[in-house]
Backbone as a printed PyTorch tensor [residue, N CA C, xyz], in Angstrom:
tensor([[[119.9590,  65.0780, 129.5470],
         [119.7970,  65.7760, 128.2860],
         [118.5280,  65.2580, 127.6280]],

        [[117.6590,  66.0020, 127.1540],
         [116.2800,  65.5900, 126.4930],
         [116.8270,  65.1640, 125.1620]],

        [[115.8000,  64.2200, 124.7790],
         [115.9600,  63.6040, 123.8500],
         [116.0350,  64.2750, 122.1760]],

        [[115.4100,  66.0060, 122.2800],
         [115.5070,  66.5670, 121.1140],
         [116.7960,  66.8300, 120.9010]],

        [[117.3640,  67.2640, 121.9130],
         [119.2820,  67.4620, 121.9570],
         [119.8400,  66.6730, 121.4680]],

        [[119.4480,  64.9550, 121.4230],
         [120.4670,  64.1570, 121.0360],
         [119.8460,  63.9380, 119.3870]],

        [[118.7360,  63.9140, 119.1320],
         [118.3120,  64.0880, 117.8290],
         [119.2530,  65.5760, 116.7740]],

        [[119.8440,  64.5570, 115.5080],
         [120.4650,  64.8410, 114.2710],
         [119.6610,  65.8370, 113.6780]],

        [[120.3910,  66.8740, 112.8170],
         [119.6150,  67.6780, 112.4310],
         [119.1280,  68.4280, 112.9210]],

        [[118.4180,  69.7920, 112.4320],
         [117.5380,  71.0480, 112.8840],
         [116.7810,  70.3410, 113.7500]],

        [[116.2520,  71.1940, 114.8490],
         [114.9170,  70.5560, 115.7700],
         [113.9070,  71.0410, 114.5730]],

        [[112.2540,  70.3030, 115.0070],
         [111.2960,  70.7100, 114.0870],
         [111.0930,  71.8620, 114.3460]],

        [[111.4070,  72.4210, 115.5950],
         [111.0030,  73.8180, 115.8320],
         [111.3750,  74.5880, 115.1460]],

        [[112.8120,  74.9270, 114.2700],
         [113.6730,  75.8070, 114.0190],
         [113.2560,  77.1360, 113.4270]],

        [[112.3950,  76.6550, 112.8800],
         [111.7490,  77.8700, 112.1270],
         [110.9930,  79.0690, 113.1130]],

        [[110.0470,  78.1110, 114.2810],
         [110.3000,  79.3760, 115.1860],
         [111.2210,  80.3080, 115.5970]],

        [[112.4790,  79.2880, 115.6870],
         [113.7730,  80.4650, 116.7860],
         [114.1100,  81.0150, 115.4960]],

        [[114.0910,  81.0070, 113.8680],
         [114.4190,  81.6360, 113.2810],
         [113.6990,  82.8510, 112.7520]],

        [[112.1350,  82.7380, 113.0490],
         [111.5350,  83.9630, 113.3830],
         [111.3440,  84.7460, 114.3100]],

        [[111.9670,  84.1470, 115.3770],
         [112.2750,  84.8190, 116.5210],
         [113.4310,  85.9560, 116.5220]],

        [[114.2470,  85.6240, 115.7190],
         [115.6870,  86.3490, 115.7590],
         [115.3180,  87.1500, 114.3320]],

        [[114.5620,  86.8060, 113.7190],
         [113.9660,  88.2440, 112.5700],
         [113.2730,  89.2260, 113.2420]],

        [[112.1440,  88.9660, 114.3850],
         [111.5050,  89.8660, 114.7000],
         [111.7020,  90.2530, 116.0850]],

        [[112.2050,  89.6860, 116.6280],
         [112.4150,  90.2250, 117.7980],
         [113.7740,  91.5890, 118.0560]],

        [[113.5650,  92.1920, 119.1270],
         [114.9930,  92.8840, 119.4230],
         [115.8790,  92.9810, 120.5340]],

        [[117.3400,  92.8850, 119.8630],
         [118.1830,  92.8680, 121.4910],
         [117.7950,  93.6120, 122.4570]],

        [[117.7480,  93.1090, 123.9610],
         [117.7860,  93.5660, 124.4260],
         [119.3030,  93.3990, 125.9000]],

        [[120.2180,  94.4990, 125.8210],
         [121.1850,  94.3700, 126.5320],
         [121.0260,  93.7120, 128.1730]],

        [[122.2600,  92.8560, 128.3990],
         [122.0950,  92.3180, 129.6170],
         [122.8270,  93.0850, 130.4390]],

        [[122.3620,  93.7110, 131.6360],
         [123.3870,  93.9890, 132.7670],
         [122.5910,  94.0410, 134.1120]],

        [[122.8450,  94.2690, 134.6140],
         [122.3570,  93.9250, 136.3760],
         [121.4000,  95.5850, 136.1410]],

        [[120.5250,  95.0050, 136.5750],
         [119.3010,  96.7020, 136.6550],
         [118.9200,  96.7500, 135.5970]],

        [[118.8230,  95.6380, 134.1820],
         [118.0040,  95.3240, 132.9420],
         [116.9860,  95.6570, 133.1790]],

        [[116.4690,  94.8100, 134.3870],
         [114.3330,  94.4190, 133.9960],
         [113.7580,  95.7030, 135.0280]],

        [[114.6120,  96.7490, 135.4390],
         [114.7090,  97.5720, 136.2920],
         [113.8870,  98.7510, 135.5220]],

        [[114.9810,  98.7220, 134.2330],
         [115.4630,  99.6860, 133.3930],
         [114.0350,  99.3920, 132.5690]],

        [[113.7960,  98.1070, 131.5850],
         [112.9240,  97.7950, 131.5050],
         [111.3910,  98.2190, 131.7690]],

        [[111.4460,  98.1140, 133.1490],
         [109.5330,  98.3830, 134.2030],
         [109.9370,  99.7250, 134.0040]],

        [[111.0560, 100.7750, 134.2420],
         [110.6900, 102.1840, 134.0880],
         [109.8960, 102.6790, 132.7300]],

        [[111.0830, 101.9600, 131.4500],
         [110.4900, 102.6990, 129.9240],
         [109.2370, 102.2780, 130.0270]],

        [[108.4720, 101.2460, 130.4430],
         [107.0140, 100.5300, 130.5450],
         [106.3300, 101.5960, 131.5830]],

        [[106.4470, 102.2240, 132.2110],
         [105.6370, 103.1230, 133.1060],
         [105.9980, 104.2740, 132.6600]],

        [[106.8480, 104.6180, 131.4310],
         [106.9950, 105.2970, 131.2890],
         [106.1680, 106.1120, 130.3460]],

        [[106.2440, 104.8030, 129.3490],
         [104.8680, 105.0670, 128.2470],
         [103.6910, 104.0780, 128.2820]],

        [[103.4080, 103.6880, 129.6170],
         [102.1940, 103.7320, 129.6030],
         [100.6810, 104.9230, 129.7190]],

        [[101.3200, 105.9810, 130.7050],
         [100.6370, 106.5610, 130.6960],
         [100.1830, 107.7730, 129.5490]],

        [[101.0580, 107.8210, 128.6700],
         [101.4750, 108.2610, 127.2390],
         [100.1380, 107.6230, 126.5450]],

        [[100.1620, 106.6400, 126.3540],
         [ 99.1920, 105.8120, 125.6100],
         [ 97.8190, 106.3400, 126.1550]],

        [[ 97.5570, 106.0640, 127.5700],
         [ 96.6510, 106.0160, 128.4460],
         [ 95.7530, 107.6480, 127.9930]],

        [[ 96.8530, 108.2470, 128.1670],
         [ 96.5580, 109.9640, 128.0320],
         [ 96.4990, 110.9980, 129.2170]],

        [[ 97.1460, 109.8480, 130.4900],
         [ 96.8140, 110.9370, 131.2230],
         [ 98.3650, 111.8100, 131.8190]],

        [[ 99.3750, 110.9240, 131.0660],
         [100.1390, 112.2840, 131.3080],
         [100.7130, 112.8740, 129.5820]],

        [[101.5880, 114.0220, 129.9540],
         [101.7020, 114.0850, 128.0930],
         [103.3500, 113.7970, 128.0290]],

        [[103.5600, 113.5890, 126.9270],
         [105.0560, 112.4240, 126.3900],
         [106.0300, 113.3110, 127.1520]],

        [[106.2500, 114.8300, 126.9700],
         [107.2180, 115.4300, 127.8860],
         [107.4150, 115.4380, 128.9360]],

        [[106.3800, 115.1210, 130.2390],
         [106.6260, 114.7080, 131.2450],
         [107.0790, 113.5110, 131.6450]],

        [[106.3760, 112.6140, 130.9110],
         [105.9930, 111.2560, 130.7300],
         [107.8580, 110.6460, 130.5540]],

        [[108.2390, 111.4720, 129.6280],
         [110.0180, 110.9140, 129.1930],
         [110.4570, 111.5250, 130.4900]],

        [[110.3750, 112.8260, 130.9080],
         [111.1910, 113.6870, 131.7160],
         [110.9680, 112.2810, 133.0620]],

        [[110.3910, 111.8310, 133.5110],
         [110.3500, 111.0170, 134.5420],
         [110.8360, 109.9140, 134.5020]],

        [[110.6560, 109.2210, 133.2370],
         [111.0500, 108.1060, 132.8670],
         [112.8650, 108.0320, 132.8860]],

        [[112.9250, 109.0220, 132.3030],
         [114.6630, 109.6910, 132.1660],
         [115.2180, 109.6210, 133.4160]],

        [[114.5350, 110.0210, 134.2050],
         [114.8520, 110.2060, 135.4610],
         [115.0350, 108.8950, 135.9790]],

        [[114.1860, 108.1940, 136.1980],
         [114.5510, 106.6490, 136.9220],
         [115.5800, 105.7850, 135.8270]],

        [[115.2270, 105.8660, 134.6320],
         [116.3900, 105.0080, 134.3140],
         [117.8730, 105.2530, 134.6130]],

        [[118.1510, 106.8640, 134.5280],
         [119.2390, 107.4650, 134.7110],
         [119.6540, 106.8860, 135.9340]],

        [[118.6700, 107.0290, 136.9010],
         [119.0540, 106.4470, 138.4490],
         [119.3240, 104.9200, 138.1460]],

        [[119.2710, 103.9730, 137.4620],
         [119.6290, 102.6070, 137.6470],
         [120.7560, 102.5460, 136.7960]],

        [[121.1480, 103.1960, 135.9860],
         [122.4030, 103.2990, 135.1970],
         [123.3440, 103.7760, 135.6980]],

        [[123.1200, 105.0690, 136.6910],
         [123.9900, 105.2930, 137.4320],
         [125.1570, 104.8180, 138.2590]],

        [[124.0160, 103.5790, 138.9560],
         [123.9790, 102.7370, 140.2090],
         [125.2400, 101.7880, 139.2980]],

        [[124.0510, 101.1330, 138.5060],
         [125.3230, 100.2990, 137.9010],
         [126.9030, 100.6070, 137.3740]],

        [[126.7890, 101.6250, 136.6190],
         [127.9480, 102.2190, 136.4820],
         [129.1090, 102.2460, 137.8400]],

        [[128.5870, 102.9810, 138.7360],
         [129.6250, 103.1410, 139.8610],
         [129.9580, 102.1770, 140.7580]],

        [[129.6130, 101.1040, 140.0140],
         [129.9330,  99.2660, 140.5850],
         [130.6190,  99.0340, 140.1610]],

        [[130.7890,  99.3930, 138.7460],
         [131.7710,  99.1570, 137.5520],
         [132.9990,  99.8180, 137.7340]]])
């Protein structure tokens, strides 16, 4: 066990992890997360980029996530 663990009191850090949990957002855990994840990210990247336009851009994206939710689901 490191020695900040056994140290009394808040770590000095605290104030980070407590701006961490103001600004940051959940993100759900399940098997095919960082899956799910790299799709919405390719999804709107090219959105940004400009070279495809947001309706395709979701329509595809929709598409692969759907496929990893699927997957997981019928494990379940």
């Amino acid at each position: 066990m490191s020695e900040a663990f056994r140290q009394a009191g808040p770590p000095a850090n605290v104030q980070y992890y407590l701006n961490g949990i103001l600004s940051g957002w959940p993100v759900p855990a399940f098997p095919g997360n960082t899956t799910v994840l790299s799709a919405i990210a390719n999804m709107v990247n090219p959105i940004w980029s400009g070279t495809l336009s947001p309706a395709l851009a979701i329509a595809q994206g929709k598409q692969a996530v759907q496929a990893v939710l699927d997957e997981y689901v019928a494990k379940w």
